[in-house]
Biopython code that builds the backbone (N, CA, C, O; Angstrom):
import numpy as np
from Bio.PDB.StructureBuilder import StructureBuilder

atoms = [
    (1, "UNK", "N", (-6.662, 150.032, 153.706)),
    (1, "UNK", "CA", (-5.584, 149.601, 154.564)),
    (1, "UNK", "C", (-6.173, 149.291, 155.927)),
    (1, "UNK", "O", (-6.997, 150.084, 156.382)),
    (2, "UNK", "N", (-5.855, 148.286, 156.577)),
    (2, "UNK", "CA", (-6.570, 147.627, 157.517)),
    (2, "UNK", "C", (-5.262, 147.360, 158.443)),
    (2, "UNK", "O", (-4.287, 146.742, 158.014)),
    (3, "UNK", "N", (-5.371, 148.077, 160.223)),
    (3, "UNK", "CA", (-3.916, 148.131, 160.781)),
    (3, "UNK", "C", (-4.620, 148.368, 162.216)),
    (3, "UNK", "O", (-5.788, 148.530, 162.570)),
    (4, "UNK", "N", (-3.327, 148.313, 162.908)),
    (4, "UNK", "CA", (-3.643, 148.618, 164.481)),
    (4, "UNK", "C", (-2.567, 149.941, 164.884)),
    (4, "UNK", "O", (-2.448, 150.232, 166.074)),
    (5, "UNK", "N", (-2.076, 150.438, 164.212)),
    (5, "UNK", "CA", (-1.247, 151.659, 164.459)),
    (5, "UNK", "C", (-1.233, 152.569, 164.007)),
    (5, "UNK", "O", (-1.377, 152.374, 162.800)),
    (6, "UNK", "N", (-1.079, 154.254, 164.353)),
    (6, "UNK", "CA", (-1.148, 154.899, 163.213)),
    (6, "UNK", "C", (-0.210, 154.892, 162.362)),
    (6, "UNK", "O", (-0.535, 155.383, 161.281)),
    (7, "UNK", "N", (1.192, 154.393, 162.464)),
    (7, "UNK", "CA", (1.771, 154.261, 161.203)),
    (7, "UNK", "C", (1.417, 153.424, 160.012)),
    (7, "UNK", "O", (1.925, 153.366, 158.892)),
    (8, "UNK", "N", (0.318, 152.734, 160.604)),
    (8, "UNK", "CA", (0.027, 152.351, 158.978)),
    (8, "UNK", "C", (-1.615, 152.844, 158.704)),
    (8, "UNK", "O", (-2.247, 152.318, 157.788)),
    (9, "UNK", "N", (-2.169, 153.781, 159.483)),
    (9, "UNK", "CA", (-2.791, 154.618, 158.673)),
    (9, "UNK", "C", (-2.349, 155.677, 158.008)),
    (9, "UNK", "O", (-2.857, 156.146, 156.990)),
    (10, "UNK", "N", (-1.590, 155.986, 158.462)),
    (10, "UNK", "CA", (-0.642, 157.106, 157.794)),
    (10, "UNK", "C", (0.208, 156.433, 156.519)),
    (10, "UNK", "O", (0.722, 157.140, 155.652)),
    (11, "UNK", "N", (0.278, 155.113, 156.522)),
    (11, "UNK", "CA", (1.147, 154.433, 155.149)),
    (11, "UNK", "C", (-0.239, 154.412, 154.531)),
    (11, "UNK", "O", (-0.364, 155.189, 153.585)),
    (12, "UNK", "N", (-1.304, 153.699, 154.852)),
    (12, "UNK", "CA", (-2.861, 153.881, 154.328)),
    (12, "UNK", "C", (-3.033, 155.161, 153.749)),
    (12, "UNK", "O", (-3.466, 154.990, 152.609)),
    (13, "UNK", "N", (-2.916, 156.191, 153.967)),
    (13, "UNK", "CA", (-3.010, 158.043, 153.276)),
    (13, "UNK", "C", (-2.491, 157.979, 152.370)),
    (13, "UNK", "O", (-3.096, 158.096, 151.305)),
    (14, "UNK", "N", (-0.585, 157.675, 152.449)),
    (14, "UNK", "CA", (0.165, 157.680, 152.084)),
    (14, "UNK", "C", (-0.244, 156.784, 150.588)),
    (14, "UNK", "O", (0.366, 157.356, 149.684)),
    (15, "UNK", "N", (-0.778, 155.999, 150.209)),
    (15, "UNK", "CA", (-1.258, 155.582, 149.212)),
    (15, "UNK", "C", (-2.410, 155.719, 148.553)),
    (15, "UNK", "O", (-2.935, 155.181, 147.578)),
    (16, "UNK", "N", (-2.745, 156.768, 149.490)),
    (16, "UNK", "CA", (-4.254, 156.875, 148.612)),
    (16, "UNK", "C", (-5.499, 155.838, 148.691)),
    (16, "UNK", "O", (-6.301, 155.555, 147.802)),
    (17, "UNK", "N", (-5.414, 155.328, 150.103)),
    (17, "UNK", "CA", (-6.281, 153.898, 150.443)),
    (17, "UNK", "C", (-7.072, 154.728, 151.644)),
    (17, "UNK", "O", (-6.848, 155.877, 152.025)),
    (18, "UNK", "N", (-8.287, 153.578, 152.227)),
    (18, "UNK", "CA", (-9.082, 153.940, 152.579)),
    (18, "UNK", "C", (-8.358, 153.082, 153.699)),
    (18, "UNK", "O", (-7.879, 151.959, 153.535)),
    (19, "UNK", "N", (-8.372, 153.992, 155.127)),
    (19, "UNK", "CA", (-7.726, 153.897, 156.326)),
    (19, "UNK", "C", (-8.924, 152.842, 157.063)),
    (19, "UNK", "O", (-10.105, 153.191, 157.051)),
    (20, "UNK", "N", (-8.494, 151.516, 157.704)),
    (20, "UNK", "CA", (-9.355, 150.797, 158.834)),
    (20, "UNK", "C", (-8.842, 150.636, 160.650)),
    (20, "UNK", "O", (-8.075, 149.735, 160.989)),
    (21, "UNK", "N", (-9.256, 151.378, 161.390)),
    (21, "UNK", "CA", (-8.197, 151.183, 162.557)),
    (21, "UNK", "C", (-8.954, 150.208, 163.767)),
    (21, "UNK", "O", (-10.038, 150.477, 164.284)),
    (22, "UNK", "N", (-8.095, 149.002, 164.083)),
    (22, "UNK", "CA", (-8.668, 147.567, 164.362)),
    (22, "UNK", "C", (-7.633, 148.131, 166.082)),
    (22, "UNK", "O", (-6.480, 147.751, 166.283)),
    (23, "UNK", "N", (-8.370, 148.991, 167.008)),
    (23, "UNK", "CA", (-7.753, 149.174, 168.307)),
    (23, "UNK", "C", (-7.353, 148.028, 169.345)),
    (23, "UNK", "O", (-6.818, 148.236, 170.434)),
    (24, "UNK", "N", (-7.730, 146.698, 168.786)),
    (24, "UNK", "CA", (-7.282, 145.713, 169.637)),
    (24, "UNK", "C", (-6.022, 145.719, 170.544)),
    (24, "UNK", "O", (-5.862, 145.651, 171.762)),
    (25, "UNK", "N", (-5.317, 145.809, 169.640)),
    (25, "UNK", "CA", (-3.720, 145.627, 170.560)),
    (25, "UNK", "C", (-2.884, 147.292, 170.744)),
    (25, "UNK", "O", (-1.663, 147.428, 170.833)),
    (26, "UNK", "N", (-3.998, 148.533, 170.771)),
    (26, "UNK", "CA", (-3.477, 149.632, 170.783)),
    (26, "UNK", "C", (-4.582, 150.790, 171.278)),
    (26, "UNK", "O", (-4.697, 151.895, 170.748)),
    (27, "UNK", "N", (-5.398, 150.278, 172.451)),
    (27, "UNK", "CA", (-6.303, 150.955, 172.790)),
    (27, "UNK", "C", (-6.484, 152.094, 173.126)),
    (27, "UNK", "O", (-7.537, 152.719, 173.252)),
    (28, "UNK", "N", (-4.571, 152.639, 173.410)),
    (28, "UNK", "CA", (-4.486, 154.138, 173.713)),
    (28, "UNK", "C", (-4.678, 154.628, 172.444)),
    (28, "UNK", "O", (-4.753, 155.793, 172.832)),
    (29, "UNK", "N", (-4.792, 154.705, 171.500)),
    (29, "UNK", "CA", (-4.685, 155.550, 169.940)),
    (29, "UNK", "C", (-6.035, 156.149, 170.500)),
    (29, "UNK", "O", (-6.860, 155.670, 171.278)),
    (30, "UNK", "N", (-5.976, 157.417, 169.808)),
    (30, "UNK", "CA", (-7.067, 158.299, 169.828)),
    (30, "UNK", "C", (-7.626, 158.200, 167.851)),
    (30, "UNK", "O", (-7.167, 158.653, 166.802)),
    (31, "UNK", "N", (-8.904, 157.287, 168.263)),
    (31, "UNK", "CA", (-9.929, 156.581, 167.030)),
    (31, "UNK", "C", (-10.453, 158.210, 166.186)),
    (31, "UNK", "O", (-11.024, 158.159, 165.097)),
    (32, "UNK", "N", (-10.158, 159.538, 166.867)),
    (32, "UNK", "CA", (-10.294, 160.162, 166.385)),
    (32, "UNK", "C", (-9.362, 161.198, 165.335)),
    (32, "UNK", "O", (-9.798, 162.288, 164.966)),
    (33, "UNK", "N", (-8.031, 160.668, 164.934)),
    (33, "UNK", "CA", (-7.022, 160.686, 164.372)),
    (33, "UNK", "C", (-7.826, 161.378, 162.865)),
    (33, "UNK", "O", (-8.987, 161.266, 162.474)),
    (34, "UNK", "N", (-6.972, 161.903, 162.440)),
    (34, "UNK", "CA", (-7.403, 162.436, 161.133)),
    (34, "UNK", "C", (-6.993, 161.600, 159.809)),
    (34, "UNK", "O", (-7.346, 161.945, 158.682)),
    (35, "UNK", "N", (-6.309, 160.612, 160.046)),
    (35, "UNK", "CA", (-5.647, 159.372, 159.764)),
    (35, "UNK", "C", (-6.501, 158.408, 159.271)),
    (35, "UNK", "O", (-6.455, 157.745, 158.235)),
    (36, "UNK", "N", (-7.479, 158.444, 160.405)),
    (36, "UNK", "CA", (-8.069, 156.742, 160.302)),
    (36, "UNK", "C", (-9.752, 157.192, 160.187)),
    (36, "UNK", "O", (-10.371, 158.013, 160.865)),
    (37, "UNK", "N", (-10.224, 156.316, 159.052)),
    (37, "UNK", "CA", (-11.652, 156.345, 158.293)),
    (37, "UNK", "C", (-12.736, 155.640, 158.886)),
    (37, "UNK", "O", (-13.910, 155.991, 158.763)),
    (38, "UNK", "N", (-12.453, 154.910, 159.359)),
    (38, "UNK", "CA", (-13.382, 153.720, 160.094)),
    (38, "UNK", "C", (-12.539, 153.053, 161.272)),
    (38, "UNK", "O", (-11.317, 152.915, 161.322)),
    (39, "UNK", "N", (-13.569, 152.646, 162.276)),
    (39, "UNK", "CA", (-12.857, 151.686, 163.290)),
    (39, "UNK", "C", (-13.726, 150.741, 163.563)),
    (39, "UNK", "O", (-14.942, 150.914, 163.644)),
    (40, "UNK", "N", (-13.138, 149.706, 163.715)),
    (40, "UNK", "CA", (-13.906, 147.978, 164.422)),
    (40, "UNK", "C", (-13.119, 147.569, 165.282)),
    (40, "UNK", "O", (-11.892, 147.653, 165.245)),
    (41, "UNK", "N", (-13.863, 147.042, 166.213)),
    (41, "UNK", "CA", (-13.335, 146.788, 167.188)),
    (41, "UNK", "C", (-12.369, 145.219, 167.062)),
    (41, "UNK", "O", (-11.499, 144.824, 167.838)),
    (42, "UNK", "N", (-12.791, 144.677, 166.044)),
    (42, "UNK", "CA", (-12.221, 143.194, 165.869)),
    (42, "UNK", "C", (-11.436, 143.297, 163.994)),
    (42, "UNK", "O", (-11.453, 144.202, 163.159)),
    (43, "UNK", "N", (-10.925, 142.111, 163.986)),
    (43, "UNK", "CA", (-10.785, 141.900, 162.517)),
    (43, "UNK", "C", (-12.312, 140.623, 161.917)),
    (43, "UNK", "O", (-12.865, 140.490, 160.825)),
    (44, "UNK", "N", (-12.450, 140.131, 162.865)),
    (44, "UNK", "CA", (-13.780, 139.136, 162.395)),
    (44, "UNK", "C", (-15.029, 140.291, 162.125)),
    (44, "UNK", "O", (-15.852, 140.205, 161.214)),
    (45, "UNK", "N", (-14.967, 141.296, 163.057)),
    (45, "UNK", "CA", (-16.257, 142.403, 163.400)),
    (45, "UNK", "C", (-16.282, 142.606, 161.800)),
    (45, "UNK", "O", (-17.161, 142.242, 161.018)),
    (46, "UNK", "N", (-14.637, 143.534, 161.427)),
    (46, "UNK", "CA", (-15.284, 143.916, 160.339)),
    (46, "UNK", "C", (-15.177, 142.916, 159.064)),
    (46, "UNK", "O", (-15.571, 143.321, 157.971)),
    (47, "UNK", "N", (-14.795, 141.981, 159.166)),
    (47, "UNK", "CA", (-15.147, 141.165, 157.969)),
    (47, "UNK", "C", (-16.404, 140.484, 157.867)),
    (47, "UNK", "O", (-16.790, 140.336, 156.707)),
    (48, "UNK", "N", (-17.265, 139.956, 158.910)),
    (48, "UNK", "CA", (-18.529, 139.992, 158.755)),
    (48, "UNK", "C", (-19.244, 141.277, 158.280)),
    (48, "UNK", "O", (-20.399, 141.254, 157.854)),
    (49, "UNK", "N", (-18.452, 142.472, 158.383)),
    (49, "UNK", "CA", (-19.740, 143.222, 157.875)),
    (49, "UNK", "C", (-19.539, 143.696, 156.659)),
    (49, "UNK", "O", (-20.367, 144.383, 156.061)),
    (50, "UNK", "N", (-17.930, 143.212, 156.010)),
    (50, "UNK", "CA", (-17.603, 143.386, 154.512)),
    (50, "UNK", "C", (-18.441, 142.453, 153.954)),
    (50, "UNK", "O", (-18.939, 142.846, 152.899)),
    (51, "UNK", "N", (-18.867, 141.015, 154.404)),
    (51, "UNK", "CA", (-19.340, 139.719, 154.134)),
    (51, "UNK", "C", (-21.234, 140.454, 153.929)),
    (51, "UNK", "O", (-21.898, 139.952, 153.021)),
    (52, "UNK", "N", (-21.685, 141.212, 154.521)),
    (52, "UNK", "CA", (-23.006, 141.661, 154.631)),
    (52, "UNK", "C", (-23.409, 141.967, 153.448)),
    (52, "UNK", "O", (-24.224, 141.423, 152.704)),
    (53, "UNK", "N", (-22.429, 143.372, 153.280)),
    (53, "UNK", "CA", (-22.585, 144.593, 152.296)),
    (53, "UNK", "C", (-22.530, 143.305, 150.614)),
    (53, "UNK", "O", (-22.620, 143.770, 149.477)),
]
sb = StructureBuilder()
sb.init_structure("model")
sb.init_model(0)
sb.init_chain("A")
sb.init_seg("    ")
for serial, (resi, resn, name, xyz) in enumerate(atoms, 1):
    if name == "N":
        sb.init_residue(resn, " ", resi, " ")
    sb.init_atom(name, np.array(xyz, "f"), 0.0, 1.0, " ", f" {name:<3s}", serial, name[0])
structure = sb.get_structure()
């Protein structure tokens, strides 16, 4: 699950998905949430580096 809020890392849990938190438009969130699995700073950031792997 790939989001900028914690409600949808928490819908991300909520399904049993692997949480992505993209802080662009929500820079107050604390990236250290128990919620969220990974963070990038962009949506291009991390799709170049899905594009790598």
């Amino acid at each position: 699950m790939v989001g900028n809020t914690l409600s949808d890392m928490q819908f991300g849990r909520g399904i049993g998905a692997k949480t992505i938190f993209l802080p662009t438009t929500r820079p107050e969130v604390n990236i250290n949430d128990a919620c969220i699995d990974g963070v990038y700073p962009s949506l291009i950031t991390l799709a170049q580096t899905l594009a790598i792997q």
